[in-house]
LOKOL-789157 format. One record per residue: residue number from 1; x negated, y, z of N, C-alpha, C in turn; residue in one letter. Coordinates in nm, 4 decimals. Example, Ala and Ser with C-alpha at 12.3 -4.5 7.8 and 13.67 -1.06 7.14 Angstrom:
# LOKOL-789157
   resi         nX         nY         nZ        caX        caY        caZ         cX         cY         cZ   resn
      1    -1.3190    -0.5690     0.7800    -1.2300    -0.4500     0.7800    -1.3200    -0.3300     0.7800      A
      2    -1.2850    -0.2250     0.7080    -1.3670    -0.1060     0.7140    -1.2900     0.0030     0.7870      S
***
This chain:
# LOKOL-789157
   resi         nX         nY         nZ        caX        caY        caZ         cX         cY         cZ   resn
      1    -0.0850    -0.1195     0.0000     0.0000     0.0000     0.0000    -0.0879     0.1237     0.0000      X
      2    -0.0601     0.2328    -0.0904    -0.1414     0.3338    -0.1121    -0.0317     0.4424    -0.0516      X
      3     0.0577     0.4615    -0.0741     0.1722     0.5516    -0.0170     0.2418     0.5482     0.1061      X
      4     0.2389     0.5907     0.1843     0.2791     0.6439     0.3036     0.4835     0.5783     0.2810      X
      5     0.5452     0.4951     0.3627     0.6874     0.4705     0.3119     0.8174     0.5657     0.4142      X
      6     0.8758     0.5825     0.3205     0.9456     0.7019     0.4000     1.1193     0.6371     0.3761      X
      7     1.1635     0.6569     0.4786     1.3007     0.5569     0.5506     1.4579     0.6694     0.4812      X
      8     1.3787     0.7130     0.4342     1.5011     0.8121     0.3430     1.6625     0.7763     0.3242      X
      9     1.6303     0.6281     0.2933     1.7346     0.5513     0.1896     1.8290     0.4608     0.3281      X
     10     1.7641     0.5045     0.4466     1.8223     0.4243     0.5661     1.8864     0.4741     0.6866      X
     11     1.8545     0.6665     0.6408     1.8347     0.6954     0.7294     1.9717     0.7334     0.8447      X
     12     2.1287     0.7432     0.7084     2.2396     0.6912     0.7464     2.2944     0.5754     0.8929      X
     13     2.1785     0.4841     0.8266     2.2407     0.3478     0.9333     2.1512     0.2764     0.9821      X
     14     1.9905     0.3700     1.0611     1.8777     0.3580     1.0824     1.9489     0.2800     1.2485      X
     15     2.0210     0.4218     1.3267     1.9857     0.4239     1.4408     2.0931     0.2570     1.4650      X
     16     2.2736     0.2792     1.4136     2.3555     0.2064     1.4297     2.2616     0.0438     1.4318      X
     17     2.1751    -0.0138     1.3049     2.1359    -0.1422     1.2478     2.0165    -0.1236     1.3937      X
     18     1.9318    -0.0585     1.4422     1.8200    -0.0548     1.4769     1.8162    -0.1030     1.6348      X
     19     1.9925    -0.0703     1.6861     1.9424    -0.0301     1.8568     1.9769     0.1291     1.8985      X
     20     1.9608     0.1944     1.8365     1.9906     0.3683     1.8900     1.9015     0.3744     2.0064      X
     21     1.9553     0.4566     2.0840     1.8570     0.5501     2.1834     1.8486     0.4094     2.2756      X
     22     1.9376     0.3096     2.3183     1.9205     0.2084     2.4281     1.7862     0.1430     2.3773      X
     23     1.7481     0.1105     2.2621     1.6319     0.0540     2.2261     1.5467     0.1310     2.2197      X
     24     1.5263     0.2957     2.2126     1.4392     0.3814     2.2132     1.4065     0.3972     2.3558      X
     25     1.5242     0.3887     2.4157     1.4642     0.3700     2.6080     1.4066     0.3014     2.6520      X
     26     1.3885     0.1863     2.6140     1.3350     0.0643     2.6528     1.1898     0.0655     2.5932      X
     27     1.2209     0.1100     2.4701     1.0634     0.1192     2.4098     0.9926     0.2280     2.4817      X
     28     1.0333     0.3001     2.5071     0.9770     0.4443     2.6026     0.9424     0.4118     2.7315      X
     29     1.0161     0.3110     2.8081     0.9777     0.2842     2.9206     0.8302     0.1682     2.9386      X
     30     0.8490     0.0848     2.7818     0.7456     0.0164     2.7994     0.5881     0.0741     2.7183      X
     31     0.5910     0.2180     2.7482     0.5095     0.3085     2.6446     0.4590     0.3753     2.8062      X
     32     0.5279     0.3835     2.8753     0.5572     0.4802     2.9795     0.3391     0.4598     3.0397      X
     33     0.3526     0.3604     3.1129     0.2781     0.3192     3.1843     0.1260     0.3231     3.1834      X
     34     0.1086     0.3434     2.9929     0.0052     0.3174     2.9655    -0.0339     0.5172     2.8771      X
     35     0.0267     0.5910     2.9296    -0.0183     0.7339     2.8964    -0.0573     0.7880     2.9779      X
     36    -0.1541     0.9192     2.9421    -0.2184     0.9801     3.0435    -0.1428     1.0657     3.0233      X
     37    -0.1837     1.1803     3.1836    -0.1195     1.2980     3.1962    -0.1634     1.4014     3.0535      X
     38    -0.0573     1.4820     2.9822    -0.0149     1.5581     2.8992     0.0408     1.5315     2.8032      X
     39     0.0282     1.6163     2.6820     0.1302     1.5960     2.5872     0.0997     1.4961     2.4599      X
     40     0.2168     1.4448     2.4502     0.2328     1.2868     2.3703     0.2868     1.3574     2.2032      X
     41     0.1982     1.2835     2.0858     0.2423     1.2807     1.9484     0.2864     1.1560     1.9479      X
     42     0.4420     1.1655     1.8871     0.4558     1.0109     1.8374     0.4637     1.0750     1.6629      X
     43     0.3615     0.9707     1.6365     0.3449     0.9245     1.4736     0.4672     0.8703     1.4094      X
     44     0.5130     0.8926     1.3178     0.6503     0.7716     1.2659     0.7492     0.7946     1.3315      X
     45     0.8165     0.9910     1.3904     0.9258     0.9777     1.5316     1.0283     0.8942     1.4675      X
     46     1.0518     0.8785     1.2876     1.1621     0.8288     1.2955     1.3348     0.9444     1.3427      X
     47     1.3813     0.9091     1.3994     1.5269     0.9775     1.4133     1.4964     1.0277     1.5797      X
     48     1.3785     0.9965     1.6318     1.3484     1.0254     1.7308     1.3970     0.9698     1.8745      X
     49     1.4211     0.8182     1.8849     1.4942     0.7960     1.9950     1.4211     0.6938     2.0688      X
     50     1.2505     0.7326     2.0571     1.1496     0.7008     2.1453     1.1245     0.8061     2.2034      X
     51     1.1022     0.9082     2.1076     1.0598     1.0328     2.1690     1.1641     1.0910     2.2598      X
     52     1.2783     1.0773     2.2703     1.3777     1.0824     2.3690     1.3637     1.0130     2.4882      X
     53     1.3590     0.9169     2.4380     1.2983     0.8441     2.6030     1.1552     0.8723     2.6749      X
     54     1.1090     0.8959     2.6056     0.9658     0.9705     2.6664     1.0128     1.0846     2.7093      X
     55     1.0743     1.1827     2.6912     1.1030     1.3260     2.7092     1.2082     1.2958     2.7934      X
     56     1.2807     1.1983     2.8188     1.3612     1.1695     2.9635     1.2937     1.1385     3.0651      X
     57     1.1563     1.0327     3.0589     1.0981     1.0254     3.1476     0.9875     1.1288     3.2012      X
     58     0.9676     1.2642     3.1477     0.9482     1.3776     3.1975     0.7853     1.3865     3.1125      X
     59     0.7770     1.3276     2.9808     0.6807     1.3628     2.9344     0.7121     1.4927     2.7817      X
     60     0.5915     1.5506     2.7696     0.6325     1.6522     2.6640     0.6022     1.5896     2.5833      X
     61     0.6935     1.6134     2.4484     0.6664     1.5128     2.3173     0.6541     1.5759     2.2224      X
     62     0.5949     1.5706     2.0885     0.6343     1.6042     1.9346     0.6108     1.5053     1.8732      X
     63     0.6843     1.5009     1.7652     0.6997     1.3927     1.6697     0.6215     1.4243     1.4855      X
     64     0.5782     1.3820     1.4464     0.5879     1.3931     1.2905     0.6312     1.2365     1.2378      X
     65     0.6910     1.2932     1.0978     0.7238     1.1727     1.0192     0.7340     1.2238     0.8898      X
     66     0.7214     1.1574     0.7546     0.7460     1.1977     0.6210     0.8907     1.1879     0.5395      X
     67     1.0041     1.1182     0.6178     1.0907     1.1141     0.5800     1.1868     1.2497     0.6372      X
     68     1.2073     1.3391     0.5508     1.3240     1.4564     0.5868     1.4535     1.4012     0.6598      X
     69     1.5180     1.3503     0.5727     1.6359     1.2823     0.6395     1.6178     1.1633     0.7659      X
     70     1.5452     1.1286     0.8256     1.5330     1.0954     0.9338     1.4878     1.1987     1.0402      X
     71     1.4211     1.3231     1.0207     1.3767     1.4413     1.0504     1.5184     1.4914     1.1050      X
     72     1.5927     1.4960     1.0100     1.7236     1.5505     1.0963     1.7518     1.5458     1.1763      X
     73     1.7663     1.4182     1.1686     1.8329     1.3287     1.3463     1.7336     1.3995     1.4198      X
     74     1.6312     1.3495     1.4410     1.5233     1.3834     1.5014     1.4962     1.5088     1.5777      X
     75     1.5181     1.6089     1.5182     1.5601     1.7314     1.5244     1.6911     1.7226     1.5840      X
     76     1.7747     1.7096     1.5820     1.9130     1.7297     1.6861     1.8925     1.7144     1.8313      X
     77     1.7702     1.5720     1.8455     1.7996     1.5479     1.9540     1.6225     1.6192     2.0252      X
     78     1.5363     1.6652     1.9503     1.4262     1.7167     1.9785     1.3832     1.8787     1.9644      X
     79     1.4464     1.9380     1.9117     1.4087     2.0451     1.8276     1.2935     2.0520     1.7382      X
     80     1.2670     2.2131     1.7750     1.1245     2.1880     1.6693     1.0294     2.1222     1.7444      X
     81     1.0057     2.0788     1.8024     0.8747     1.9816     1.8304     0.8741     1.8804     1.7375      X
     82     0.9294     1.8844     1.6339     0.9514     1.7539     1.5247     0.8918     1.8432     1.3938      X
     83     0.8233     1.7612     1.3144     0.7371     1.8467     1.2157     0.7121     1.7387     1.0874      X
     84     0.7417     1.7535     0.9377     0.7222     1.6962     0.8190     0.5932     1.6882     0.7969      X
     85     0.4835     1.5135     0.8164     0.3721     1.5407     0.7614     0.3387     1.3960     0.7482      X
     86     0.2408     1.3583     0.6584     0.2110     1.2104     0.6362     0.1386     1.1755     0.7469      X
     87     0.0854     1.0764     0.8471     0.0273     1.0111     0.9126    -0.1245     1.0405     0.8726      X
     88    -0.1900     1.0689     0.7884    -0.2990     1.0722     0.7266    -0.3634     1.2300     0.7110      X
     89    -0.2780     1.2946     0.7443    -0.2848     1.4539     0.7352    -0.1750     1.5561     0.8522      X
     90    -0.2422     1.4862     0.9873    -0.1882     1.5457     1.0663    -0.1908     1.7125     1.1190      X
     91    -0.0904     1.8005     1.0802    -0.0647     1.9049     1.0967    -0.1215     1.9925     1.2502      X
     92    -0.2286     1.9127     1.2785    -0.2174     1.9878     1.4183    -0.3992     1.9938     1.4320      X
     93    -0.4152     2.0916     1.5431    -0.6043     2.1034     1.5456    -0.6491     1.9820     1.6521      X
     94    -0.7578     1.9801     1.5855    -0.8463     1.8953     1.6890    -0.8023     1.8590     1.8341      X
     95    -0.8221     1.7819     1.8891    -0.7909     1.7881     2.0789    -0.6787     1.8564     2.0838      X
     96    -0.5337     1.8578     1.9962    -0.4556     1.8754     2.0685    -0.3326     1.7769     2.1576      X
     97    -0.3659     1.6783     2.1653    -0.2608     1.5882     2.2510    -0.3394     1.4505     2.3211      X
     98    -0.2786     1.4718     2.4300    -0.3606     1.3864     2.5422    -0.3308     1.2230     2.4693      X
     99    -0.2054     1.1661     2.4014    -0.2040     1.0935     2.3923    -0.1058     1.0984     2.2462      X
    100    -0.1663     0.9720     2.1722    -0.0525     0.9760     2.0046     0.0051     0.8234     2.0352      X
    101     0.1133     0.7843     2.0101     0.1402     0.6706     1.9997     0.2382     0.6557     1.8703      X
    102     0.2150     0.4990     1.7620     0.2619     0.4524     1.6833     0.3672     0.3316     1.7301      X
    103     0.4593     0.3246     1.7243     0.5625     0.2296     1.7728     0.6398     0.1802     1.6013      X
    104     0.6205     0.0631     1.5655     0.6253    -0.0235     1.4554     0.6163     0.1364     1.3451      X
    105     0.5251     0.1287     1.3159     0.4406     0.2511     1.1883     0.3485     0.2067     1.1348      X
    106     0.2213     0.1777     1.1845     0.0857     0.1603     1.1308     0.1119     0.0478     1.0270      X
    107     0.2130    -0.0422     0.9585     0.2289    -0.0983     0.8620     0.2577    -0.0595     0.7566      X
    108     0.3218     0.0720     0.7352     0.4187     0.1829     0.6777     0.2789     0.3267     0.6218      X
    109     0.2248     0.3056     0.6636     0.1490     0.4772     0.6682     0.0594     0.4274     0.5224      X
    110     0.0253     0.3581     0.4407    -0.0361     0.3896     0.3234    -0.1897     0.3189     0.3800      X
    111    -0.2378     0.3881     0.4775    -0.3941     0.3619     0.4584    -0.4080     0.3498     0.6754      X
    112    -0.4296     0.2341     0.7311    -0.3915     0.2475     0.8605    -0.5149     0.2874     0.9034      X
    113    -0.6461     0.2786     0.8405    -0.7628     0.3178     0.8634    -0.7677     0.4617     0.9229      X
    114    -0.6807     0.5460     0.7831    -0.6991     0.7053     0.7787    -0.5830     0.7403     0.8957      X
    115    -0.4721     0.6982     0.9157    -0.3841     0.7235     0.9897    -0.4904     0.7377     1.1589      X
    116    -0.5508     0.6176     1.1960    -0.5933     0.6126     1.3047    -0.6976     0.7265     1.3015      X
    117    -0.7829     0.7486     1.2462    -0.8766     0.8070     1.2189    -0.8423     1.0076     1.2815      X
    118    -0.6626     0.9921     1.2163    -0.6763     1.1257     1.2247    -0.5789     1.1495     1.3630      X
    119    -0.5031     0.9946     1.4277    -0.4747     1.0278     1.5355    -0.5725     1.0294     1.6494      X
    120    -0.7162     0.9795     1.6196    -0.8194     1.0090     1.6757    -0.8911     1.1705     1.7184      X
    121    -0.8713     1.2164     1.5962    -0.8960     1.3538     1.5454    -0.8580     1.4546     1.6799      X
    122    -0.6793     1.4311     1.6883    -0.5894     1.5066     1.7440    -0.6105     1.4852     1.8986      X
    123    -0.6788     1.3488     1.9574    -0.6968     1.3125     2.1112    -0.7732     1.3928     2.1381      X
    124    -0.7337     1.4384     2.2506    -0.8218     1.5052     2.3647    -0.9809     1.4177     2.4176      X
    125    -1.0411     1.3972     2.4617    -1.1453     1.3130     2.5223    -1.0659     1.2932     2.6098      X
    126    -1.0832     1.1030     2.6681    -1.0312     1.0486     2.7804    -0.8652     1.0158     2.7537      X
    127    -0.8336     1.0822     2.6166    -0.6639     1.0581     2.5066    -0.6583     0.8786     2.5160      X
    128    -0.5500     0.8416     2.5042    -0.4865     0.7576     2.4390    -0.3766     0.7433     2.3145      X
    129    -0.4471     0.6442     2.2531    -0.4102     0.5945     2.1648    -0.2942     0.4415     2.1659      X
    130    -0.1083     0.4535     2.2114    -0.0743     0.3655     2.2385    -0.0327     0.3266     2.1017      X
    131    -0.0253     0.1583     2.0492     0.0505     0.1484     1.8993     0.1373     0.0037     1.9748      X
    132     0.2346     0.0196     1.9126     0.3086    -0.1489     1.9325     0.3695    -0.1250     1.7675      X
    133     0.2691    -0.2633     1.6996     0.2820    -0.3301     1.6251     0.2480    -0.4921     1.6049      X
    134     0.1997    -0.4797     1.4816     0.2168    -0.6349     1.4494     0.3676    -0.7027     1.4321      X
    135     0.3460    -0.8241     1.3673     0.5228    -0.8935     1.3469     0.5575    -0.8877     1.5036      X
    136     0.6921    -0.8720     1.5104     0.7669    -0.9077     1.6239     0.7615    -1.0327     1.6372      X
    137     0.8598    -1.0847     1.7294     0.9125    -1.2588     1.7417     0.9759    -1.2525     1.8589      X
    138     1.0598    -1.3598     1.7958     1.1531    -1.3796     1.9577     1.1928    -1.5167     1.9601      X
    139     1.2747    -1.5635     2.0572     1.2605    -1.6767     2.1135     1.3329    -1.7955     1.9567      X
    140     1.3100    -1.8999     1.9432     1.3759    -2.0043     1.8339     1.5052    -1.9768     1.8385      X
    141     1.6029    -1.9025     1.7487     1.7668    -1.9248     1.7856     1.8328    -1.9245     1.6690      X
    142     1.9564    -1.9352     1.6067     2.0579    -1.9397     1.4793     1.9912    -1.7614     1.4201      X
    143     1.9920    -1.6706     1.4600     1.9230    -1.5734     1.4345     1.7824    -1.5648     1.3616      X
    144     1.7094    -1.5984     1.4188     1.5365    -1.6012     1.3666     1.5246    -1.7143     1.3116      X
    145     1.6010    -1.8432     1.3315     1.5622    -1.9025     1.1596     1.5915    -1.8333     1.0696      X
    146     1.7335    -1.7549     1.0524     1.7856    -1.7288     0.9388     1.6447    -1.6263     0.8761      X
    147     1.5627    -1.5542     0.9677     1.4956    -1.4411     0.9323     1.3725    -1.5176     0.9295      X
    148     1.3613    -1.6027     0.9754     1.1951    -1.7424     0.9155     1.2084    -1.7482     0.7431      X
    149     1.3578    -1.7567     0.6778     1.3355    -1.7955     0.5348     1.3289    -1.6586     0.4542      X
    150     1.3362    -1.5580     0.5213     1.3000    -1.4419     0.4581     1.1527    -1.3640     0.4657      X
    151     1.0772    -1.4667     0.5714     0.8952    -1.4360     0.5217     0.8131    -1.4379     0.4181      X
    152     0.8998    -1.4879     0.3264     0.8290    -1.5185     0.2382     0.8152    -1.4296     0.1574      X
    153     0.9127    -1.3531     0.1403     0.9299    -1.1558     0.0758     0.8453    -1.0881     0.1682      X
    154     0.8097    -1.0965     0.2577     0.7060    -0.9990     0.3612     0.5770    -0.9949     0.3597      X
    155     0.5127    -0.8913     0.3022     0.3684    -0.8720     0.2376     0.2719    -0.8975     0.3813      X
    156     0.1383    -0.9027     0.3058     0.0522    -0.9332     0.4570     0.0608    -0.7851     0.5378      X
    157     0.0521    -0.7835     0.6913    -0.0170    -0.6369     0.7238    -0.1177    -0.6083     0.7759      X
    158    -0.1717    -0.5325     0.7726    -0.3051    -0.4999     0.8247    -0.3107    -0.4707     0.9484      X
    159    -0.1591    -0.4176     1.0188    -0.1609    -0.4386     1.1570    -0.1289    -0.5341     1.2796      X
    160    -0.2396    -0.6300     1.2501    -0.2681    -0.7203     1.3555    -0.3394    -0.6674     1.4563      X
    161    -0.3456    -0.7718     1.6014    -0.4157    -0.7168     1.7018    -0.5874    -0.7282     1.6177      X
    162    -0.6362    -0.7612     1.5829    -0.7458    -0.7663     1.5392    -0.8167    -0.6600     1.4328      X
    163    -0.6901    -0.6512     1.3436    -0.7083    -0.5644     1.2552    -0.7171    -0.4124     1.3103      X
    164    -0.6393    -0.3983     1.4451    -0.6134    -0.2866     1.4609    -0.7724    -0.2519     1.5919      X
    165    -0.8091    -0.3260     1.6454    -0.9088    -0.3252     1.7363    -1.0456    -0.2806     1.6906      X
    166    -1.0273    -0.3513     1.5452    -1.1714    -0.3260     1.4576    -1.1347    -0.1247     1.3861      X
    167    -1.0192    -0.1330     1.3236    -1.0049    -0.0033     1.3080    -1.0027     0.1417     1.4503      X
    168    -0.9705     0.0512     1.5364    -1.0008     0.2047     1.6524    -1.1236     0.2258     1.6704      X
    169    -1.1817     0.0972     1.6953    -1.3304     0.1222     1.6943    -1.4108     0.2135     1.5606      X
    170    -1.3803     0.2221     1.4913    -1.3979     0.2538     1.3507    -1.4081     0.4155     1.3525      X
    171    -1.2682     0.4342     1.4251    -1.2440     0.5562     1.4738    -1.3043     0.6272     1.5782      X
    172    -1.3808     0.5551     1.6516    -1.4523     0.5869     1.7964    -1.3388     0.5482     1.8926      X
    173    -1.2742     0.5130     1.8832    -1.1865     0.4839     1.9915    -1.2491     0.3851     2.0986      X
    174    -1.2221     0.3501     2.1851    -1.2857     0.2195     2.2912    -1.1261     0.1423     2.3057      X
    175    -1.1405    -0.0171     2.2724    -1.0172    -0.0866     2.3332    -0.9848    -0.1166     2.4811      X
    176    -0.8860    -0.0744     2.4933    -0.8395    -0.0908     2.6724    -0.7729    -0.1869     2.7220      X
    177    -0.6869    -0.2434     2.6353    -0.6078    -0.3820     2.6643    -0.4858    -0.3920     2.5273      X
    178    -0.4843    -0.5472     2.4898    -0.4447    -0.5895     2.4295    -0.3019    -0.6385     2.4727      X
    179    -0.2043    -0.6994     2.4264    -0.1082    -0.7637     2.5042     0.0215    -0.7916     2.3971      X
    180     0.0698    -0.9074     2.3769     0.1886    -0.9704     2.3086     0.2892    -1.0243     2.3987      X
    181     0.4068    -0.9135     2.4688     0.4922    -0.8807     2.5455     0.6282    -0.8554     2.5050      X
    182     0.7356    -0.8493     2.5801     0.8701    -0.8430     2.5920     0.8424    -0.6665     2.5208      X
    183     0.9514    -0.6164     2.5019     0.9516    -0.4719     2.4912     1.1112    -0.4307     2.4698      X
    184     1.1937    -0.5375     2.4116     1.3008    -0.4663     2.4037     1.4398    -0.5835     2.4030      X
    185     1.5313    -0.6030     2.4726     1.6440    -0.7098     2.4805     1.7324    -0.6403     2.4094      X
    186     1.8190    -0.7129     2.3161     1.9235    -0.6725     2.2398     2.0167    -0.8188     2.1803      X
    187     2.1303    -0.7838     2.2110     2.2614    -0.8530     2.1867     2.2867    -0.8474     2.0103      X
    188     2.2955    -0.9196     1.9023     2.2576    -0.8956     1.8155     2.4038    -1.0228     1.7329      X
    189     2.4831    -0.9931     1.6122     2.5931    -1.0792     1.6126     2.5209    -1.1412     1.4734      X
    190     2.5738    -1.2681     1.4287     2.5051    -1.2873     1.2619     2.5641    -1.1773     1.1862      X
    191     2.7205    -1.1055     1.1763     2.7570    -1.0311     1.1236     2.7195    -0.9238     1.1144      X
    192     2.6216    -0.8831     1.2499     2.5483    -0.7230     1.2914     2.4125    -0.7563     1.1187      X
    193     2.3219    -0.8567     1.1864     2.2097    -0.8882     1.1585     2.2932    -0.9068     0.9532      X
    194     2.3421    -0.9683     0.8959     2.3879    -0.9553     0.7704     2.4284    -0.8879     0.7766      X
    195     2.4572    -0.7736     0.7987     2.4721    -0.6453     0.7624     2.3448    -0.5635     0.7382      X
    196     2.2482    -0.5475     0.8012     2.1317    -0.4980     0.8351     2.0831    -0.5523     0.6873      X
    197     2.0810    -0.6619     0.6766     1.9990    -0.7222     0.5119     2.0918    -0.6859     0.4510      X
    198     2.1783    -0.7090     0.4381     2.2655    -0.6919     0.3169     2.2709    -0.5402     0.2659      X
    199     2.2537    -0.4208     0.3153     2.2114    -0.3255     0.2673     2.0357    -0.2567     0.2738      X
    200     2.0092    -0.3879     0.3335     1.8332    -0.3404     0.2505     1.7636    -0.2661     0.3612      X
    201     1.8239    -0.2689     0.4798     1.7404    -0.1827     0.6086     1.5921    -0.2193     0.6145      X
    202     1.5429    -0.3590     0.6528     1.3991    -0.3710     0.6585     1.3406    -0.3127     0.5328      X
    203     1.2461    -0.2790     0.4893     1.1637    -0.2203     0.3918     1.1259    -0.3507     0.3398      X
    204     1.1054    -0.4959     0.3966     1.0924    -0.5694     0.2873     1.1385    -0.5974     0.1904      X
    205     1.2378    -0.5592     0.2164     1.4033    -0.5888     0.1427     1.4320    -0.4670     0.0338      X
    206     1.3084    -0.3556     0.0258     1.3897    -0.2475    -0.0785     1.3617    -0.2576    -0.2019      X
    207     1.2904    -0.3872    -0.2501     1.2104    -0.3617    -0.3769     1.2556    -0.5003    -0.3987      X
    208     1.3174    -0.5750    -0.3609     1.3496    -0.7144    -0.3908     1.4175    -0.7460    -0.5298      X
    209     1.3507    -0.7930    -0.5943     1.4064    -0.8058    -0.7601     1.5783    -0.8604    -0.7569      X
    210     1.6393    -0.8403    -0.8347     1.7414    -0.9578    -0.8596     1.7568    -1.0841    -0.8765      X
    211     1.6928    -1.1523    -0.9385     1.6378    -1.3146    -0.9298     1.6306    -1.3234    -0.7597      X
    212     1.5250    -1.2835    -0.7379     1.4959    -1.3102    -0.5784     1.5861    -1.3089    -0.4784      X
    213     1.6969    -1.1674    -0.5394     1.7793    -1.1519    -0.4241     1.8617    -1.2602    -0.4208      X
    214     1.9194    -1.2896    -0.5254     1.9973    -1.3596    -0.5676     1.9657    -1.5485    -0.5189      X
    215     1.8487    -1.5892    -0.5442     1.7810    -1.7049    -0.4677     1.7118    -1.7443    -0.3076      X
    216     1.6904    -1.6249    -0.3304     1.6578    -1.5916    -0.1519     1.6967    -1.5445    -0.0375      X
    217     1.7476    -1.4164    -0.0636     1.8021    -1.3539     0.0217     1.9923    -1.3979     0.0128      X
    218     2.0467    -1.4053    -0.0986     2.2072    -1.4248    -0.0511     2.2064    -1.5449     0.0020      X
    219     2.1226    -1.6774    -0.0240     2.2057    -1.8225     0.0998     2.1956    -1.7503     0.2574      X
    220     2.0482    -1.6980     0.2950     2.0260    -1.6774     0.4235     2.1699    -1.5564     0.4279      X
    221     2.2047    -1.4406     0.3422     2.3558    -1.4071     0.4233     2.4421    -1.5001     0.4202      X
    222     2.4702    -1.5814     0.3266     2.5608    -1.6857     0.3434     2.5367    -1.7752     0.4847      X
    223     2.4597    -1.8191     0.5202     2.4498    -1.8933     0.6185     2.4500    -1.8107     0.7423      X
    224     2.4364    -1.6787     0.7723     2.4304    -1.5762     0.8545     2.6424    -1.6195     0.8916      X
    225     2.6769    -1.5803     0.8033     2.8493    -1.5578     0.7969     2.8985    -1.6934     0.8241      X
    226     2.8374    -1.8052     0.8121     2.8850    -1.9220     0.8128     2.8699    -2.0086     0.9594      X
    227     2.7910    -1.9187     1.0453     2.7531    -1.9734     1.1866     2.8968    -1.9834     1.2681      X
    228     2.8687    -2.0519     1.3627     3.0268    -1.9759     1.4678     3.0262    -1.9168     1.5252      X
    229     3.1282    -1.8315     1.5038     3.1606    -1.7340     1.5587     3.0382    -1.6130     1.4969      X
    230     3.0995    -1.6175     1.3710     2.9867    -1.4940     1.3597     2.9967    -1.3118     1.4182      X
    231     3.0657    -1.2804     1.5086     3.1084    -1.1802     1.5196     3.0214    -1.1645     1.7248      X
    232     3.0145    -1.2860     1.7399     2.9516    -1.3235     1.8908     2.8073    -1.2502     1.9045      X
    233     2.7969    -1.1519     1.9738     2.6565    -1.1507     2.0110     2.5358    -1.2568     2.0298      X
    234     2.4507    -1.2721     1.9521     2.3253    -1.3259     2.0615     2.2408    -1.2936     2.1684      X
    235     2.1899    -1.2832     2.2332     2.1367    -1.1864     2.3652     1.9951    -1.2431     2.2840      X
    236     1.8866    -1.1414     2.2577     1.7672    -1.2127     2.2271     1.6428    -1.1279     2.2579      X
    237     1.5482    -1.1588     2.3151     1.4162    -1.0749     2.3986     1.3119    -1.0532     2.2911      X
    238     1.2499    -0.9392     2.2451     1.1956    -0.9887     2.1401     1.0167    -0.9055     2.1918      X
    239     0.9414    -0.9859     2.1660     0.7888    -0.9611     2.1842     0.6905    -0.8620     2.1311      X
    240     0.6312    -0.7554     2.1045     0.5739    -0.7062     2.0206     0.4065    -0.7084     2.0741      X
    241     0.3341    -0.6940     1.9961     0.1787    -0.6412     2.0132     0.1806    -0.5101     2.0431      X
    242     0.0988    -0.5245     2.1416     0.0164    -0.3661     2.1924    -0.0914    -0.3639     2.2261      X
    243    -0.1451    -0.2536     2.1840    -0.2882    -0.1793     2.1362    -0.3171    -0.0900     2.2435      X
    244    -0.4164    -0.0787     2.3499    -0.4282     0.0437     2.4137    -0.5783     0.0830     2.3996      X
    245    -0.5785     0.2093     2.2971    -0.7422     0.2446     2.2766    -0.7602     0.3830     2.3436      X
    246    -0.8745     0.4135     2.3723    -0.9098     0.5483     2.4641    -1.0286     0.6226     2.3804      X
    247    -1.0295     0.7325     2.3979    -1.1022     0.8386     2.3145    -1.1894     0.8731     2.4204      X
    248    -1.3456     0.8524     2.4217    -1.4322     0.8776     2.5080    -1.4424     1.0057     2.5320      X
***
């Protein structure tokens, strides 16, 4: 990926498909612990409902992201502390924020090298650098098979724990702790989850040919609709990778 991907085309039925602010709280609370005292950039704010939960738990926030129409939202619930800019060309001087964090981005930004590089830029000395990426996963259920036969449309990423350890360093960063953890519980129906694919929300899903869709992706909705009770919540815990690097 050479281009930076921007959620434009989602940004309608980002928060509804995603979780909304209850999943932005949760992600905020598990962001919480590992920032230092001052002010936090989140990279990728998205519609902003991490940065909400950070700014509930009494930290100062700004956001950038490249998608306008997710900017909106974002802006309603942030003001201007929300700002249009690629990950790679961060709008702000040197040492200005104690801490930047990426919460599922660094797969998305075009070049994760340059992204880190320039949220390096922006740390203060003694800054953190929080990211939770890498694939998710959650426990074996009628749910995550259905989303096992759709890996196969999902390009490699470069943000692994490994990948991303060698790039902070790269950056001068120092690694502080690693960790593949709980981060967010959500009740989730097959009808919620086929919905979510069926209009193309994941980004794997926006470039999917017709042949493909048509062989790949419609049995897994078919079999999504065909479970029982497809309208039933699943309750499901789901794991992410986290990155904690520090700016000497």
């Amino acid at each position: 990926m050479t281009e930076s991907m921007a959620f434009d085309r989602v940004a309608d039925d980002y928060d509804r498909m995603r979780g909304g602010l209850e999943r932005g709280r949760q992600s905020a609370a598990s962001l919480h612990r590992d920032l230092v005292p001052g002010p936090v950039l989140e990279v990728g704010v998205g519609t902003g409902v991490v940065a909400v939960g950070l700014q509930e738990l009494g930290w100062e926030v700004s956001g950038v992201d490249v998608s306008a129409p997710m900017l909106a939202r974002a802006r309603e619930r942030l003001g201007d502390r929300v700002h249009q800019a690629d990950a790679r060309d961060l709008p702000f001087p040197d040492a200005s924020f104690a801490n930047t964090v990426f919460v599922h981005v660094l797969h998305l930004v075009g070049d994760m090298d340059a992204a880190v590089r320039e949220a390096a830029r922006v740390l203060r000395p003694g800054g953190r650098l929080v990211a939770v990426h890498g694939m998710p996963g959650a426990g074996p259920d009628e749910l995550t098979a259905a989303l096992d036969r759709l890996a196969v449309l999902q390009p490699p990423r470069p943000d692994t724990a490994a990948g991303l350890a060698a790039t902070g360093g790269g950056a001068g960063l120092k690694l502080l702790r690693q960790e593949y953890e709980p981060e967010y519980e959500r009740a989730t129906s097959p009808r919620e989850l086929h919905d979510s694919l069926a209009r193309r929300l994941p980004p794997y899903l926006w470039d999917v040919d017709g042949e493909t869709w048509r062989t790949v992706v419609e049995p897994v909705l078919a079999e999504l609709l065909a479970l029982p009770d497809p309208d039933r919540p699943r309750p499901q815990v789901w794991r992410m990778h986290r990155t904690v690097l520090a700016k000497p």
